[in-house]
N, C-alpha and C positions, 0 to 999 in steps of 0.2 A: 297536727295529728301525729299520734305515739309512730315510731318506726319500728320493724322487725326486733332489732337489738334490746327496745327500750320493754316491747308486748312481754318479751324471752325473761326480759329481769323483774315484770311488775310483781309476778309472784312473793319476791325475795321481801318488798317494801313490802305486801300485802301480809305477811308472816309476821314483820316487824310492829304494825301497826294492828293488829290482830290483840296481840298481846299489851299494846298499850302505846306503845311506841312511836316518835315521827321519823318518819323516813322518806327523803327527799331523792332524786336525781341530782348530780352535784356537778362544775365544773365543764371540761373539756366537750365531757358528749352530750351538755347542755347546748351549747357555744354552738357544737359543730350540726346538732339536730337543726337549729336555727339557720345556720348559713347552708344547710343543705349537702354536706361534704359528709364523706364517709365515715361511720362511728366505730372507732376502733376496741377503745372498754369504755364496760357502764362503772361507773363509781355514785357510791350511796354513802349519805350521810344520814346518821340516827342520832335519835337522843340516848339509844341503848347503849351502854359502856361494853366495851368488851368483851369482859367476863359474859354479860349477858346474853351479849351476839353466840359465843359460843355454849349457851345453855340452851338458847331457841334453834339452833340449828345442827343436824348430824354433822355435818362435815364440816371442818371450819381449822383455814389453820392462821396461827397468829405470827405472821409476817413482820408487824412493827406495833406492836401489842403495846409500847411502853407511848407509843405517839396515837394511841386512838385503834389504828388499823388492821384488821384481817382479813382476811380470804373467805369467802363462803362459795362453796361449792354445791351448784343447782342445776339440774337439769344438763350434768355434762359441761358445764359450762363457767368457769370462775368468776368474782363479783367482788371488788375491793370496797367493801365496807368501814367506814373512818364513823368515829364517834364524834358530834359536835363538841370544839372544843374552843377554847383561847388560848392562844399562845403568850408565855410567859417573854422575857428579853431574852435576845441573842445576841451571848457572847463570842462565839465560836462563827457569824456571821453564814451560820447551816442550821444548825438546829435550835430553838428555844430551850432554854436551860431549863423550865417545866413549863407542864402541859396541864391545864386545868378541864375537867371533862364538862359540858354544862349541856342543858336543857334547849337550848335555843336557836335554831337555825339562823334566825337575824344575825346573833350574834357570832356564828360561828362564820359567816358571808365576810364578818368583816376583817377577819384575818388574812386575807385570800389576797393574790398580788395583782389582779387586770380586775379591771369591771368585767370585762367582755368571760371571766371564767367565774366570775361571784354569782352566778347562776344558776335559782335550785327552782326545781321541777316537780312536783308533787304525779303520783300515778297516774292522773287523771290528765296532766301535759297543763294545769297552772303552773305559774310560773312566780317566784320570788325575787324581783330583783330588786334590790335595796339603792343598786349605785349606778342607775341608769345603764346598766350594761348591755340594754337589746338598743339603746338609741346609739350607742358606742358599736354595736353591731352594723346598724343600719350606715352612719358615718363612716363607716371603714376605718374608727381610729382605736388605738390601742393606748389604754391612761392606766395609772394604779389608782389600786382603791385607798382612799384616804391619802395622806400624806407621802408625795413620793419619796422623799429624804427616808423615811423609816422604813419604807417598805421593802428599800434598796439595802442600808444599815441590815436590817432586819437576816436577808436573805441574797450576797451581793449577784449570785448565778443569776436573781431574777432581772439583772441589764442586760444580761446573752438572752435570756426567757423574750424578752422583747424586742431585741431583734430578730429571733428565731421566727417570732409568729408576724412578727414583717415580712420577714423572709415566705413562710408558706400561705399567708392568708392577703400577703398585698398589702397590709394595713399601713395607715400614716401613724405613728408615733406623736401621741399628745407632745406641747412644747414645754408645759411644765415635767413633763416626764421627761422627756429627753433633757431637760439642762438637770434635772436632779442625776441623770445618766452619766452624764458630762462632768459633776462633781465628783460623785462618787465610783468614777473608774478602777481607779487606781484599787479599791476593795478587793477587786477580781482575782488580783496576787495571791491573797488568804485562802483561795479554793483549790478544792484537791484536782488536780489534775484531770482525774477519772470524771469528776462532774460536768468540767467544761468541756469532755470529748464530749460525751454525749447529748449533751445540747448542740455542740458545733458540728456533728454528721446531720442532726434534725434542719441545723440552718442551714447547709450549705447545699442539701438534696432538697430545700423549699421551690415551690411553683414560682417562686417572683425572688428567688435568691438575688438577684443582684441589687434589689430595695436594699434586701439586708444587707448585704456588701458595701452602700452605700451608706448606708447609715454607720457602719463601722468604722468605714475611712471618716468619715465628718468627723466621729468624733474622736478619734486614733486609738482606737481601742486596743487596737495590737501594740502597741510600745508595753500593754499590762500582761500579755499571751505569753503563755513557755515559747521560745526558740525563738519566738518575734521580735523576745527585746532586741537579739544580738542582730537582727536586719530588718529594721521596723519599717524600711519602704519595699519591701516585697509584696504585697499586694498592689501597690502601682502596676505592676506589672502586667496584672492577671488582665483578661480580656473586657472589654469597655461594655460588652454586649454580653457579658457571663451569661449561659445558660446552667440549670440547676446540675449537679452530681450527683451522683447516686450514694456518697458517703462518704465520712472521714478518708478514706483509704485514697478515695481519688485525688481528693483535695489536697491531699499531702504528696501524691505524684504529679498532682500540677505544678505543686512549688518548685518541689526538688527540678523538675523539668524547668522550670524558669528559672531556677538558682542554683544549678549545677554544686556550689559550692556548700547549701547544706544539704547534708545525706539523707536517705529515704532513714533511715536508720536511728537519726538524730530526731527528727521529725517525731517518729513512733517512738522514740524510749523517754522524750522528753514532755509527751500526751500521754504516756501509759497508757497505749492502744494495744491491742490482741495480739498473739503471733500471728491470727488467720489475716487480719488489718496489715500487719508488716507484709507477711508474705503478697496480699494483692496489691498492696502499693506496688513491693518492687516488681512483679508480675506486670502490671502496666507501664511502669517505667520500661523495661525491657523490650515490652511488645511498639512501646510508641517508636522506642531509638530503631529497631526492625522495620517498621513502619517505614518513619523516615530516611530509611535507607534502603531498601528493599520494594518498598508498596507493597500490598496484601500479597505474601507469599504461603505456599505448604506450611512451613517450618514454622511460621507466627501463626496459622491457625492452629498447630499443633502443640505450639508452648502454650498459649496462652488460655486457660483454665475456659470452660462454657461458662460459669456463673460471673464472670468478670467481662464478657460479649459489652454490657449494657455499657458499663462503667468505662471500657475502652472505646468504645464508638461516641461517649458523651466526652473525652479527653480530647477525640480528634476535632472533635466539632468544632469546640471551644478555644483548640491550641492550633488548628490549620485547619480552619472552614471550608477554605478551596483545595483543599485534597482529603474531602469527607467521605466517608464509608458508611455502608447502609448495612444493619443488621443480617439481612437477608444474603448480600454477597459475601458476610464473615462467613455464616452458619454453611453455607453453599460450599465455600472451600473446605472446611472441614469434614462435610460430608463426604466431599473426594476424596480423603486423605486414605491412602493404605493401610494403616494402620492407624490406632487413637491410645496407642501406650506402650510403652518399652514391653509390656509383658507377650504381648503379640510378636515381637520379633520370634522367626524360625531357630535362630539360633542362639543357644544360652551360655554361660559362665562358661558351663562345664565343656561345653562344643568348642569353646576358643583355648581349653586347657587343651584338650584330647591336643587341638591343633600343633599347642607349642607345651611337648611335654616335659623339656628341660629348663622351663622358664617357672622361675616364682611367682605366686599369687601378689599383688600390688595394685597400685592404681592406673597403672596400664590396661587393665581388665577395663576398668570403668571406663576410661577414654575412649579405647577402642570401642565397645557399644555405644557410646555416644557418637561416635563416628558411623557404625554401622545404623544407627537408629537415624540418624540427618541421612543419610543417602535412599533408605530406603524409602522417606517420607518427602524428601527431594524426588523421588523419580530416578534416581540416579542405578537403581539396584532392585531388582524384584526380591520378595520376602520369601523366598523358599533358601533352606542351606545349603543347595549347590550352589545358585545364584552369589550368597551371602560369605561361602568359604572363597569363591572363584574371588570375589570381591578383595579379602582380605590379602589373597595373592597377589594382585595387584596395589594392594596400597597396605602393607603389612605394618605389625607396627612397632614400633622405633625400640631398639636395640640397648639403651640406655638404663 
């Protein structure tokens, strides 16, 4: 039976097919309808080219126009629409060198890298699968469609692609797939960095991440990973019982926290991860070395950002089970916190000039608020300026 997501899109095929066209359900939120798990986008395959998607529909923008795909926009709602196609050879081992558009859904299924995603849906919830991909459902295993050597050649991300969905789906990895994995590792090198981040936050925040973990150590994947070469027994390390992360960012504060010796720093410039990904790494690094030396105090509820709560509590779990922290006693401390930002201190810049009027503007300025801002979020100093100047008289600051 159709779901909410699939009712919301039948329109988009109904338009396609209207005017002459087939239009199928394709992929992931095939897979996931089937397994029961949450549908995140619809994607649709048509016999309609392009060009034509964008003559049948108002809104429409062309996203990857030269590879089939665009956007249609329906009801509030976006819809990636790809044109059935064949793929030509990959030389660049990402993208086929051309693209042929053709008529055929059969044909277009067999492009596709799992059985378990070769899955097309017509509006009505038949189903097309050419490669046994709902008995591969049923089995919990994950195989390529056709030939795994080419499939791998072809596209080498799709060996992370099949650990990842180990990783979130539980699944056992076919044996001819995994020794075609096993051959063709060493490919992974040719990829852009930015690609394998973003497969590697999907794997490592999976429901059953440590399948995936597992299957990576088997087959030493990381001797082929940026920053891995240079310490390729670093996951040895990480915990026997891993539970999932909430993304790249943690992932890479777990290391550094088990390998002191590469930098949070090294980690993210050698992934070509985000400033916001750098920044919450070292944010957790920060909060755990507090942690473990402190246990849950004012001043780490107070550094440590709210939208990183998750992502520190899944660090502690993982890296000191027996001095675990529950969501509720973070958010709890914080709540007490006197203030929740430097801006809320009583007294400003210009309050510490008035104070010292024969002193130059410097970094002194900063320090000092940094000192007033810990005391007052310590308990040490109530947030009013009397309080706040009485303070600086007793601990004034440094002459230098």
């Amino acid at each position: 039976m159709l779901t909410k997501p699939f009712l919301e899109a039948q329109p988009v095929l109904e338009t396609l097919e209207r005017v002459g066209h087939q239009a199928f359900f394709v992929g992931g939120c095939v897979r996931d309808l089937l397994l029961g798990r949450e549908i995140h986008d619809i994607d649709i395959a048509t016999s309609a080219e392009p060009a034509e998607v964008q003559d049948i529909f108002e809104k429409v923008i062309p996203v990857g126009i030269e590879h089939g795909t665009v956007i249609v926009r329906h009801d509030h709602r976006s819809y990636e629409v790809t044109t059935f196609r064949k793929d030509g050879t990959y030389t660049d081992s990402r993208h086929p060198d051309q693209v042929e558009f053709i008529r055929s859904i059969e044909e277009d299924l067999q492009r596709r890298d799992f059985t378990i995603n070769a899955l097309a849906m017509d509006k009505a919830g038949a189903m097309t699968d050419l490669f046994d991909g709902q008995k591969d459902l049923a089995d919990r295993l994950i195989r390529t469609v056709g030939n795994s050597h080419e499939r791998f050649k072809e596209d080498a991300l799709r060996i992370l692609r099949a650990l990842r969905f180990a990783s979130q789906l539980g699944f056992d990895i076919e044996a001819g797939t995994l020794s075609a994995m096993e051959d063709l590792k060493q490919e992974i090198r040719q990829l852009a960095a930015e690609r394998i981040t973003n497969e590697f936050g999907k794997l490592v925040s999976g429901r059953f991440f440590e399948k995936g973990l597992g299957y990576m150590l088997q087959l030493r994947l990381v001797e082929n990973l940026p920053v891995f070469i240079r310490k390729t027994g670093i996951l040895d390390k990480l915990p026997s019982a891993i539970q999932p992360l909430t993304g790249i960012a943690a992932f890479f504060a777990m290391l550094h926290i088990l390998e002191r010796e590469i930098s949070v720093n090294e980690w993210i410039s050698g992934w070509k991860c985000s400033n916001k990904e750098k920044q919450e790494a070292a944010s957790l690094v920060k909060a755990f070395d507090r942690y473990q030396e402190t246990g849950l105090d004012p001043w780490l509820a107070y550094c440590l950002p709210e939208e990183n709560d998750r992502a520190f509590i899944g660090l502690l779990n993982n890296l000191v089970p027996d001095k675990a922290l529950s969501e509720i006693e973070l958010k709890a401390q914080r709540a007490a916190l006197p203030i929740r930002s430097k801006k809320e201190l009583a007294l400003k810049g210009q309050d510490i000039m008035a104070l010292y009027p024969e002193r130059k503007t410097g970094p002194w300025i900063h320090e000092l608020i940094l000192n007033i801002e810990k005391a007052v979020v310590m308990g040490k100093c109530d947030n009013t300026k009397i309080d706040l100047k009485e303070w600086i008289k007793w601990d004034p600051p440094e002459t230098n």
